[in-house]
KEDRENDO-389317 format. One record per atom (N, C-alpha, C): atom name; x, y, z. Coordinates in Angstrom, 2 decimals, padded with zeros to 5 digits. Example, Ala and Ser with C-alpha at 12.3 -4.5 7.8 and 13.67 -1.06 7.14 Angstrom:
BEGIN
N;013.19;-005.69;007.80
CA;012.30;-004.50;007.80
C;013.20;-003.30;007.80
N;012.85;-002.25;007.08
CA;013.67;-001.06;007.14
C;012.90;000.03;007.87
This chain:
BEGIN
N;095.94;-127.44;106.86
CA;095.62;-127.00;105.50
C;096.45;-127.75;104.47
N;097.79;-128.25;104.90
CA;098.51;-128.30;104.00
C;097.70;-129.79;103.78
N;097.93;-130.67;104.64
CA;097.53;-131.86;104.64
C;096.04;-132.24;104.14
N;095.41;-131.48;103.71
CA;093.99;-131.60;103.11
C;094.25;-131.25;101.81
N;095.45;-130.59;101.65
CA;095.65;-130.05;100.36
C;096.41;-130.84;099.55
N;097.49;-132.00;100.35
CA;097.91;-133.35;099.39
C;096.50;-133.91;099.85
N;095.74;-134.43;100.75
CA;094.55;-135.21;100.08
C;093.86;-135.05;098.69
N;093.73;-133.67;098.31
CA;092.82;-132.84;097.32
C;093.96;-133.50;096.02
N;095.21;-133.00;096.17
CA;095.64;-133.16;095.35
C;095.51;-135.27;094.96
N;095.93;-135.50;095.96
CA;096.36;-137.29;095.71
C;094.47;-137.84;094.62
N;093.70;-136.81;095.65
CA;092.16;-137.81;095.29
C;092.03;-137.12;093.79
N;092.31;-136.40;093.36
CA;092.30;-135.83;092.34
C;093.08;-136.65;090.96
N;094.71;-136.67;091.56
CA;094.81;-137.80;090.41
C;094.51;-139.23;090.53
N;093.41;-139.85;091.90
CA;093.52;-141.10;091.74
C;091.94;-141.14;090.38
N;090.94;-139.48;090.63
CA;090.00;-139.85;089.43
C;090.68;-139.30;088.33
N;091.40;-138.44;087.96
CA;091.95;-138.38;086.31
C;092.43;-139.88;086.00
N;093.22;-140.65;086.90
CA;093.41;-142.05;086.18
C;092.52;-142.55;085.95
N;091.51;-143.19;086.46
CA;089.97;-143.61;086.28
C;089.81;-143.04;085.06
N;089.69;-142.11;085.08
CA;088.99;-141.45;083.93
C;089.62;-141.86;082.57
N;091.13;-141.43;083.04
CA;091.81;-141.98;081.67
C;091.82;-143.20;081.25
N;091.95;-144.18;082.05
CA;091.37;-145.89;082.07
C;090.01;-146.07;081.55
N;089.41;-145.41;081.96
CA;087.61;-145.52;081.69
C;087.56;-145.40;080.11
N;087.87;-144.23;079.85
CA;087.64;-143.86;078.24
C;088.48;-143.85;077.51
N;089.68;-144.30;077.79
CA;090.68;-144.81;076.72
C;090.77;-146.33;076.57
N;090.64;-147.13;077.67
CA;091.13;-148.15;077.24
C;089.81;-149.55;077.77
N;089.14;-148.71;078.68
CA;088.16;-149.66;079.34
C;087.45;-150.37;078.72
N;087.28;-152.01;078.06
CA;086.91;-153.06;077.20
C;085.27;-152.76;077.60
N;084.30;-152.36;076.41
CA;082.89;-152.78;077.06
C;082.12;-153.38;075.89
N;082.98;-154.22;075.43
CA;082.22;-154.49;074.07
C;081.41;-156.05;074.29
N;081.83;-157.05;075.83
CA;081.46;-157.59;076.41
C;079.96;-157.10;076.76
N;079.23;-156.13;076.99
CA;078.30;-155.59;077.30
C;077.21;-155.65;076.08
N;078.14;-155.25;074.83
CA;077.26;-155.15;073.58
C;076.83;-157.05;073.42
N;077.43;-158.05;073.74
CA;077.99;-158.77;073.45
C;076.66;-159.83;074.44
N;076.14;-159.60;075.39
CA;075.03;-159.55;076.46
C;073.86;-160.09;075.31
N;073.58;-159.18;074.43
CA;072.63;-159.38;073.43
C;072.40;-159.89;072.06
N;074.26;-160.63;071.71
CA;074.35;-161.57;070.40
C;072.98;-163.04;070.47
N;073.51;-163.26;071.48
CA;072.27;-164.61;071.46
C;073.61;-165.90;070.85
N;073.12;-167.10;070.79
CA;073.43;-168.24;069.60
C;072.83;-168.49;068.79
N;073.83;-168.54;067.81
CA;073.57;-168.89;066.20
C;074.72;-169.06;065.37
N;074.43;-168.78;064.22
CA;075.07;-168.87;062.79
C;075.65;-167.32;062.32
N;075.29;-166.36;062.87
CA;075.48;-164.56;062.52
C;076.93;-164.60;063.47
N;077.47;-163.84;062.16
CA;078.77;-163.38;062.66
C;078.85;-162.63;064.50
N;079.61;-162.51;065.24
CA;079.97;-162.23;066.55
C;079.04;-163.43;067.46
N;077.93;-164.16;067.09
CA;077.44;-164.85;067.99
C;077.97;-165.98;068.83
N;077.46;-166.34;069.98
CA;078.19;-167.58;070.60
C;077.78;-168.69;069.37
N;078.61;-169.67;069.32
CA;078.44;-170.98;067.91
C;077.73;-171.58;068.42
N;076.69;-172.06;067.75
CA;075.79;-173.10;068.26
C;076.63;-174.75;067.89
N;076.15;-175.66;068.15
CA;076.77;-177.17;068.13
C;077.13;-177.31;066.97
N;076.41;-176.86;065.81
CA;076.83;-177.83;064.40
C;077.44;-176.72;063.99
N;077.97;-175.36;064.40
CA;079.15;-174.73;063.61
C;080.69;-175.72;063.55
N;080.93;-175.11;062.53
CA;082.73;-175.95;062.67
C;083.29;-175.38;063.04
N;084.53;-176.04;063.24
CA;085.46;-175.35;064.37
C;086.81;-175.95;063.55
N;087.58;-174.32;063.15
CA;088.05;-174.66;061.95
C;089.56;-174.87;063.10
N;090.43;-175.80;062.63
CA;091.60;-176.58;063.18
C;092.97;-176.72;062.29
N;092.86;-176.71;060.99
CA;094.08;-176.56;060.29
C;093.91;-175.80;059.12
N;095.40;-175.40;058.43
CA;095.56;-174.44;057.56
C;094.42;-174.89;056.08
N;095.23;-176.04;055.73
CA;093.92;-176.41;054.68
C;092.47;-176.22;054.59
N;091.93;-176.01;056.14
CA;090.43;-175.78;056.02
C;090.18;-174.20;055.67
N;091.16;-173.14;055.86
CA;090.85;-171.65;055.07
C;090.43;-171.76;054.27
N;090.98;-172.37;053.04
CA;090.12;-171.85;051.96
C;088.68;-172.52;051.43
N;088.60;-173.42;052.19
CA;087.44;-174.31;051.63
C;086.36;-173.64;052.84
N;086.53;-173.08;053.86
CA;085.53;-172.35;054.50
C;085.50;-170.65;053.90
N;086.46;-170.36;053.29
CA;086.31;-169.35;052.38
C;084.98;-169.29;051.57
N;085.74;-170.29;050.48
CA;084.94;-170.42;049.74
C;083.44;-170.83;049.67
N;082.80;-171.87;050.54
CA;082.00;-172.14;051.24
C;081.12;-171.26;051.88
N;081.89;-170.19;052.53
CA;081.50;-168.53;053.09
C;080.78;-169.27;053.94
N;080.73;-170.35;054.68
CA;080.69;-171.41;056.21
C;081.26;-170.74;057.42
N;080.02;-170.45;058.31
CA;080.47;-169.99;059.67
C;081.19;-170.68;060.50
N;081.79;-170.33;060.83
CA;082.76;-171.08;061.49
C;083.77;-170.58;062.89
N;084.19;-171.51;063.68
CA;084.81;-170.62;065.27
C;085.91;-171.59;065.39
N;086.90;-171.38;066.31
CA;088.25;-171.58;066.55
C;088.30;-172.15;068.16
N;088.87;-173.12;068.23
CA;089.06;-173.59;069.67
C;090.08;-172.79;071.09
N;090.69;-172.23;070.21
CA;091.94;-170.94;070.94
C;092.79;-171.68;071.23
N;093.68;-171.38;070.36
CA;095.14;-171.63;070.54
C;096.11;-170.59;070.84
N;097.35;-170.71;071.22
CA;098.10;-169.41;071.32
C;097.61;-168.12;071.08
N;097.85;-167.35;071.36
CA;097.91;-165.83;070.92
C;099.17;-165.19;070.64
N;098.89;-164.50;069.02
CA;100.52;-163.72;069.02
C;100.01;-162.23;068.66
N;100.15;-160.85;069.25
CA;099.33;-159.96;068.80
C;100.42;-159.72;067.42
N;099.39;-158.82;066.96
CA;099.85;-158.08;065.20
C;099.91;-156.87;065.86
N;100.87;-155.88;064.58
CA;101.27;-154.73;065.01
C;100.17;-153.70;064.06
N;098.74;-154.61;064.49
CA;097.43;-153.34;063.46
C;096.26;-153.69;064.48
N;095.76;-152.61;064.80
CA;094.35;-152.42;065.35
C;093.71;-151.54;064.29
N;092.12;-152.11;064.38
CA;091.09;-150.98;064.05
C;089.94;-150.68;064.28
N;089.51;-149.88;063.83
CA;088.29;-149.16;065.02
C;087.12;-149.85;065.28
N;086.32;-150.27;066.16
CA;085.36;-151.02;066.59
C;084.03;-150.44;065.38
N;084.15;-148.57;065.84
CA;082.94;-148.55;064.78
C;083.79;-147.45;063.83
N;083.29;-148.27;062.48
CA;084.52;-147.40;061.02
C;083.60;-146.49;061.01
N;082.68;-145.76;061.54
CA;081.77;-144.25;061.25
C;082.32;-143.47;061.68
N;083.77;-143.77;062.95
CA;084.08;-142.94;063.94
C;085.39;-142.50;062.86
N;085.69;-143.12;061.81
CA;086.90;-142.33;060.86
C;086.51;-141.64;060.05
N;087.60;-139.98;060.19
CA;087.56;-139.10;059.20
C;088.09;-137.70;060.50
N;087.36;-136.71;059.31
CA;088.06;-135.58;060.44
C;086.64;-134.92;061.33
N;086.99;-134.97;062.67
CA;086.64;-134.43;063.56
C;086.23;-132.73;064.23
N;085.76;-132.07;064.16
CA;085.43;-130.89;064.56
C;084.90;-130.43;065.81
N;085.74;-129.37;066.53
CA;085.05;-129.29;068.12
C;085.87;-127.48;068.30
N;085.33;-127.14;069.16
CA;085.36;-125.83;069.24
C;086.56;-125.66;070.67
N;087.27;-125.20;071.06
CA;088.18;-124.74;072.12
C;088.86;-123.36;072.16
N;087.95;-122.50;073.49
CA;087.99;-121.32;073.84
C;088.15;-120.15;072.64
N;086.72;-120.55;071.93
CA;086.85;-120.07;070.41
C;087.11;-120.15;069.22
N;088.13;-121.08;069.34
CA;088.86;-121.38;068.14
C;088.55;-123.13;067.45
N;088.40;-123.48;066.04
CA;087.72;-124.67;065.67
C;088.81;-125.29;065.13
N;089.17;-126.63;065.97
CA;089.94;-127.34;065.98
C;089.83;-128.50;064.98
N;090.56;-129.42;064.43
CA;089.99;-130.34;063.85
C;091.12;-131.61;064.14
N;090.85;-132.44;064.48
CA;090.92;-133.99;064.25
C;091.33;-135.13;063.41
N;092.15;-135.48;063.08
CA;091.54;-137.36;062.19
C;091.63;-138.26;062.71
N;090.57;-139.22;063.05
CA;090.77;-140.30;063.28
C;091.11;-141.61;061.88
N;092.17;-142.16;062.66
CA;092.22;-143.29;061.32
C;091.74;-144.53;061.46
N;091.07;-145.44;060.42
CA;090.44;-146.52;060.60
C;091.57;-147.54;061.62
N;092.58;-147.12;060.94
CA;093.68;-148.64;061.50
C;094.90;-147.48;062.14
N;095.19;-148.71;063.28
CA;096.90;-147.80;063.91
C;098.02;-149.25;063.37
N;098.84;-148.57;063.03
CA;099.97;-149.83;062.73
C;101.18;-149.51;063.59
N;101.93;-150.50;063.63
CA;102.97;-149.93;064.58
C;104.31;-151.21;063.84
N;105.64;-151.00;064.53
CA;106.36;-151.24;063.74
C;106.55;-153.12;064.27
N;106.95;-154.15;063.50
CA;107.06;-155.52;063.65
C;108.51;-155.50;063.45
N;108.68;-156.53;065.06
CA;108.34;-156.85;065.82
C;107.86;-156.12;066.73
N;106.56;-156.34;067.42
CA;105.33;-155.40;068.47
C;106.52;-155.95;069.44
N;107.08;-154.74;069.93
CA;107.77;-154.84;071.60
C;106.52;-154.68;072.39
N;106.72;-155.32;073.50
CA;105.46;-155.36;075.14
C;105.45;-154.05;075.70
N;106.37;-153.12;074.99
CA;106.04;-151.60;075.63
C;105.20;-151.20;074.51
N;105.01;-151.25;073.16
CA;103.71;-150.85;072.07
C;102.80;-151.31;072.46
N;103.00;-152.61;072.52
CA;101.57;-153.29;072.74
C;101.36;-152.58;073.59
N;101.60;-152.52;075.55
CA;100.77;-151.73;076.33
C;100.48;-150.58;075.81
N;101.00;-149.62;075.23
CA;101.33;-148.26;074.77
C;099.94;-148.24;074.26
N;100.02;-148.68;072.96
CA;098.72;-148.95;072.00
C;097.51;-149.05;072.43
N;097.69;-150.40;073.75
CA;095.95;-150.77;074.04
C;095.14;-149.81;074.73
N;096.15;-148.85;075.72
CA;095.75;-148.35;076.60
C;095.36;-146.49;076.26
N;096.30;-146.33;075.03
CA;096.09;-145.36;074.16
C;094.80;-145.20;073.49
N;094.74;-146.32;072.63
CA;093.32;-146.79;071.71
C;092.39;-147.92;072.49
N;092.48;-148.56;073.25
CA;091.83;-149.61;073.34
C;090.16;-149.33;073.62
N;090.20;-147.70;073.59
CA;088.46;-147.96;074.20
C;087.84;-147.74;072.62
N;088.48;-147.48;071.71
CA;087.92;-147.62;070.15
C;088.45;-148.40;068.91
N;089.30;-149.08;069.63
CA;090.44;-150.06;068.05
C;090.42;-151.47;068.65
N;090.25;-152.93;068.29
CA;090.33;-153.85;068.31
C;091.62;-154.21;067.54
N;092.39;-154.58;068.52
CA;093.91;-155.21;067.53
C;093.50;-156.77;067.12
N;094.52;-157.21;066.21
CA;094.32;-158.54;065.01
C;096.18;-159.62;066.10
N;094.98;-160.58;065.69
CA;095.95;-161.08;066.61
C;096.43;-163.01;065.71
N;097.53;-163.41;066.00
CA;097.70;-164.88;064.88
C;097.10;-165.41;066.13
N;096.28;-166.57;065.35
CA;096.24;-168.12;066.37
C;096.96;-169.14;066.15
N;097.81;-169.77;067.12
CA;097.76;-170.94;066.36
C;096.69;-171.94;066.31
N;096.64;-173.11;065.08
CA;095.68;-173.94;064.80
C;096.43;-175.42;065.30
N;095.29;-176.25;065.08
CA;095.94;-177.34;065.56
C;097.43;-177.91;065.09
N;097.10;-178.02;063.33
CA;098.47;-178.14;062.72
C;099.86;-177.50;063.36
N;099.85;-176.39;064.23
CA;100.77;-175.69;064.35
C;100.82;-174.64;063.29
N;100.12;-174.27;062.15
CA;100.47;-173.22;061.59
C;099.36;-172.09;062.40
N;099.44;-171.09;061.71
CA;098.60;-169.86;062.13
C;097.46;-168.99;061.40
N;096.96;-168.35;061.94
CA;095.59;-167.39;061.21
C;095.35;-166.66;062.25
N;095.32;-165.44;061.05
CA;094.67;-164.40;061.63
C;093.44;-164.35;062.23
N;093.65;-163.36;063.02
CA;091.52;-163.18;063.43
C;091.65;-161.70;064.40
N;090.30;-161.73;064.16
CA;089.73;-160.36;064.56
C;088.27;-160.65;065.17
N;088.92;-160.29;066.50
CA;087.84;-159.91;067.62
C;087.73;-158.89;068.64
N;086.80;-158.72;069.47
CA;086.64;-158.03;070.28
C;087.67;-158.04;070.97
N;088.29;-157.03;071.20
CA;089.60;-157.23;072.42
C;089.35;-157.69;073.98
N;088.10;-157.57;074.43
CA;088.26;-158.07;075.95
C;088.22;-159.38;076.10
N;088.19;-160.26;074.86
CA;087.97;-161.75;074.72
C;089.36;-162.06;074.99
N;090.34;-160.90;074.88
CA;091.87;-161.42;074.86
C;092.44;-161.00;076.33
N;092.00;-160.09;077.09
CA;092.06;-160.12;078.32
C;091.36;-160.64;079.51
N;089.94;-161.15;079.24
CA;089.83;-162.00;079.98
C;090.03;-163.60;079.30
N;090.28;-163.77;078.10
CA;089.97;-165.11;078.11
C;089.01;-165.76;077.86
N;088.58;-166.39;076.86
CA;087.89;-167.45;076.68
C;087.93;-168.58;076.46
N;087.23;-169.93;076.46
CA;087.26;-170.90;075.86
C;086.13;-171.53;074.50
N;085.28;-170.21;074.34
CA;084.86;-170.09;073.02
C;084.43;-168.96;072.73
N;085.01;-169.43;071.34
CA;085.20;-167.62;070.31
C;083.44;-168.11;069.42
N;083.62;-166.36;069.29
CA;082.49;-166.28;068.54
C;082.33;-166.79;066.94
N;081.23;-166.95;066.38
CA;081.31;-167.38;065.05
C;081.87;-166.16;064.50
N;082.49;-166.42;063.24
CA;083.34;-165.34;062.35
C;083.46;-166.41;060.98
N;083.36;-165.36;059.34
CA;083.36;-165.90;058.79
C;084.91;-165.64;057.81
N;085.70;-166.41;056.99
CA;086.69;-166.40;056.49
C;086.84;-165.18;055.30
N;087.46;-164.28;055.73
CA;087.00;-163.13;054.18
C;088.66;-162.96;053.94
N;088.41;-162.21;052.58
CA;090.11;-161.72;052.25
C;090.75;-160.39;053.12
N;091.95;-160.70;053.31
CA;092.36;-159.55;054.13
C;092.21;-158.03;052.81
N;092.40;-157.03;053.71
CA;092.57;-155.36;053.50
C;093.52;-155.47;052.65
N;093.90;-154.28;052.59
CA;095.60;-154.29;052.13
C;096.41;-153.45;053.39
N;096.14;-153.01;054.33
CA;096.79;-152.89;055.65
C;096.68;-154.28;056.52
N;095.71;-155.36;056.46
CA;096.15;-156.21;056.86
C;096.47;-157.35;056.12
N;097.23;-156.95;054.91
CA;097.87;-158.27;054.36
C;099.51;-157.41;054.15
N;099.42;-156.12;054.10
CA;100.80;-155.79;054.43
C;101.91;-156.34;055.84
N;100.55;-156.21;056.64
CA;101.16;-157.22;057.82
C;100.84;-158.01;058.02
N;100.57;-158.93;057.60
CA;100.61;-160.06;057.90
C;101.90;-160.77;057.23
N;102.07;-159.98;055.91
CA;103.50;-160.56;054.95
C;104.61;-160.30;055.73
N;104.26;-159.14;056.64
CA;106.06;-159.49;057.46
C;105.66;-160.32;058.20
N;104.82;-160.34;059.01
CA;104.75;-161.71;060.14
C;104.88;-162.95;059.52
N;104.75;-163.21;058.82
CA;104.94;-164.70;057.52
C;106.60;-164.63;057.56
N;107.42;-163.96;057.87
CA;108.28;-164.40;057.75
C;108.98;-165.09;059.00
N;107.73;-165.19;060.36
CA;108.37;-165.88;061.58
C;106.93;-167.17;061.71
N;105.89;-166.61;061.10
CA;104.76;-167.64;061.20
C;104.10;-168.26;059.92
N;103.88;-169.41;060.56
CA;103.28;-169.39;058.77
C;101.84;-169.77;058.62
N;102.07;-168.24;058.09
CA;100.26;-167.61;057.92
C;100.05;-167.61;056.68
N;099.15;-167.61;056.20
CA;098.55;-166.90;054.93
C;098.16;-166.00;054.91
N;098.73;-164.53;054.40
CA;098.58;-163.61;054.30
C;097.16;-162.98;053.70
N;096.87;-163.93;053.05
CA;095.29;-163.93;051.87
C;094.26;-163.52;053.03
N;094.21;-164.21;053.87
CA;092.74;-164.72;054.40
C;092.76;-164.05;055.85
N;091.85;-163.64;056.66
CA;091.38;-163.35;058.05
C;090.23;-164.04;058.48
N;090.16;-164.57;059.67
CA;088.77;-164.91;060.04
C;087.89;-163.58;061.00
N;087.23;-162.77;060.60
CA;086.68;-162.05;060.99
C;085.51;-162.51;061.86
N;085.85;-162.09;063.16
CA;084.22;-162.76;064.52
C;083.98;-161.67;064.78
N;083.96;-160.32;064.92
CA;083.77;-159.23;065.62
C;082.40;-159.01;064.87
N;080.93;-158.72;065.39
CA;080.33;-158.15;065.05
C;080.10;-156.61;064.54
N;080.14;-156.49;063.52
CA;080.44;-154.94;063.56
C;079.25;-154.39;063.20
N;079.16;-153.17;063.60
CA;077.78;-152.68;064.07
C;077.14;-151.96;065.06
N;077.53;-153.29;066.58
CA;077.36;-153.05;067.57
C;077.77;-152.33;068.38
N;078.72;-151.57;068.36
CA;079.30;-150.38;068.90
C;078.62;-149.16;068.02
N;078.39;-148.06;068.56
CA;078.37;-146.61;067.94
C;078.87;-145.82;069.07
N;080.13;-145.58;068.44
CA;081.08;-144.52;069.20
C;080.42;-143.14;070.14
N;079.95;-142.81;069.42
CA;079.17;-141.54;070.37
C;078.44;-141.85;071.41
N;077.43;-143.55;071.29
CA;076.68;-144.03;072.21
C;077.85;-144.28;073.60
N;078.54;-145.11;072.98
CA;079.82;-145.82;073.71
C;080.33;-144.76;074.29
N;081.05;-143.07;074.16
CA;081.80;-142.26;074.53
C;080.79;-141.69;075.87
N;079.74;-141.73;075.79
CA;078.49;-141.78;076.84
C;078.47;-142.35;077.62
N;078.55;-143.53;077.23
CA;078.31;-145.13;078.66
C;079.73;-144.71;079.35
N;080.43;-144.33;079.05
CA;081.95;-144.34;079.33
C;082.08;-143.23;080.09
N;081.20;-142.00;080.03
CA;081.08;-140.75;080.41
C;080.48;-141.25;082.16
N;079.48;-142.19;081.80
CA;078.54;-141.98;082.90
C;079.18;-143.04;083.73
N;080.01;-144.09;083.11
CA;081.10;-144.53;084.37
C;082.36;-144.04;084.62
N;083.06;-143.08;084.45
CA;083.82;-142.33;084.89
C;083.05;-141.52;085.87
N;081.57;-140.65;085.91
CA;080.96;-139.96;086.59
C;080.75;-140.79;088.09
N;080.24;-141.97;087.72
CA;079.88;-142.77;088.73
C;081.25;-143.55;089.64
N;082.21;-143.68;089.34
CA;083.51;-143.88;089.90
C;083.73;-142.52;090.64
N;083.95;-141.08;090.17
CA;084.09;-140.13;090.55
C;083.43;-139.83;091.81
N;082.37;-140.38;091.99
CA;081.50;-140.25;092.94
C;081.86;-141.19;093.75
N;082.25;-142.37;093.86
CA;082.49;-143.22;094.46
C;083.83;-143.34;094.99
N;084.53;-142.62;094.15
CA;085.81;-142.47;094.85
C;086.15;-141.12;096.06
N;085.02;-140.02;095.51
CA;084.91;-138.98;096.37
C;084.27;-139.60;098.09
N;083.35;-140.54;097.56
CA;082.71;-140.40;098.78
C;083.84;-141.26;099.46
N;084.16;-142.26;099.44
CA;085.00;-143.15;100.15
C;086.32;-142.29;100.84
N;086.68;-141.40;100.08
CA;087.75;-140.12;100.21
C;087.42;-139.77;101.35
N;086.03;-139.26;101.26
CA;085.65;-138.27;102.43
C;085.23;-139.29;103.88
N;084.80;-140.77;103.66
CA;084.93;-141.44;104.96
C;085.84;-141.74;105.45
N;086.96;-141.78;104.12
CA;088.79;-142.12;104.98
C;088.76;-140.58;105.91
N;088.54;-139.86;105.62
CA;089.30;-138.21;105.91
C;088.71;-138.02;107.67
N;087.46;-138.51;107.36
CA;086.72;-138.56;108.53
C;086.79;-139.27;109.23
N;086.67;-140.84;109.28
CA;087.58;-141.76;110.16
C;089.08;-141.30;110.62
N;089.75;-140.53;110.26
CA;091.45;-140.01;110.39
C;091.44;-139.15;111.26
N;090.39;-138.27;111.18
CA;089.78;-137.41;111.93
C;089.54;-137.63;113.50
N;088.84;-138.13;113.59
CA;088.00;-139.15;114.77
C;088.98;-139.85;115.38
N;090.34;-140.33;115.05
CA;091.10;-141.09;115.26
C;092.09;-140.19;116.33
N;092.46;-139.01;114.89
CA;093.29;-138.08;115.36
C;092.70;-137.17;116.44
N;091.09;-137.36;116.88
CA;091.27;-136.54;117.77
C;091.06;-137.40;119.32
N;091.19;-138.43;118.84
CA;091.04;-139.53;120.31
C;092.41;-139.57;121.01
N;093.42;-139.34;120.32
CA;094.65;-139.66;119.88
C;095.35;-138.01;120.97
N;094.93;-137.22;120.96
CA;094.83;-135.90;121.55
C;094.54;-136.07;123.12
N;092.89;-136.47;123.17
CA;092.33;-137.07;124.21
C;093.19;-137.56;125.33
């Protein structure tokens, strides 16, 4: 009994982790991402005659221009601001628990303090990552830097081409940070290159897809559970024999 009863317990937290992985932090914006196509529209793969912007001087003239444009990937330095994939999902929240009506806020942006220590950053992604896209510097060819904003799983798996994104003025949460990071990089605080399609996520759709693969892991981890238990079984009773 006892020994079925750490199984119960062990298989139990190996799906609450799943779960918590699944819908906190699990990247599926790769999926939305299936159906950009190539072109000239912001988040798309770049077709041949986009530019491919390479030094600081070309910001503002693709600014101004409002010229699509993509980045070859250089370094990565993360920023200490993420924000939400879909901005419908900010404000206050309402849900009911054992009677009583609870309420919520979600905020568009999380900031955290600069310099991002490697314990925030994990902290952060794995906290927010299944609804906030963090802003991250590139470097450019020159060696200086720019901001940009993309999909976050482009930064864990890697690419070797970014999506089109067009040059807009930063927020004022992301030109607050970017002015401290200017004091180790040299960015221009003015400008972001924005590639993230926005749109393509709707949180409630997304909290679903996310539902029904946590369900489907759950299942998959049960059953495999129950052929270890049973092979152990069979073992242990040959073992008798």
């Amino acid at each position: 009994m006892k020994k079925h009863s750490l199984h119960s317990v062990l298989r139990n937290i190996v799906c609450a982790a799943l779960a918590l992985l699944v819908v906190l932090a699990l990247p599926t914006g790769w999926l939305y991402d299936l159906w950009a196509g190539t072109g000239a529209e912001q988040g798309q793969q770049p077709s041949g005659d986009v530019q491919q912007l390479q030094r600081q001087e070309e910001i503002e003239t693709c600014f101004l221009s409002n010229a699509p444009v993509t980045v070859a990937g250089g370094e990565l330095a993360p920023c200490p601001l993420a924000r939400l994939r879909d901005v419908g999902q900010e404000g206050t929240h309402y849900h009911h628990n054992g009677g009583t009506k609870r309420s919520v806020y979600v905020s568009e942006y999380i900031t955290a303090d600069y310099p991002l220590s490697a314990w925030e950053y994990v902290l952060q992604r794995v906290a927010a990552g299944g609804f906030y896209n963090r802003y991250y510097l590139m470097e450019l060819g020159d060696n200086s830097w720019l901001c940009v904003y993309f999909d976050d799983y482009l930064a864990l798996t890697g690419t070797d081409t970014y999506p089109i994104g067009y040059v807009r003025y930063t927020t004022t949460e992301e030109r607050w940070m970017l002015k401290q990071m200017a004091e180790d990089y040299d960015v221009n605080p003015v400008y972001v290159l924005d590639m993230y399609r926005h749109g393509k996520v709707n949180w409630m759709v997304d909290i679903g897809l996310r539902l029904a693969v946590v369900l489907a892991a759950y299942v998959g981890v049960v059953s495999a559970w129950n052929v270890f238990k049973k092979r152990s079984s069979i073992d242990n009773s040959r073992e008798i024999i």
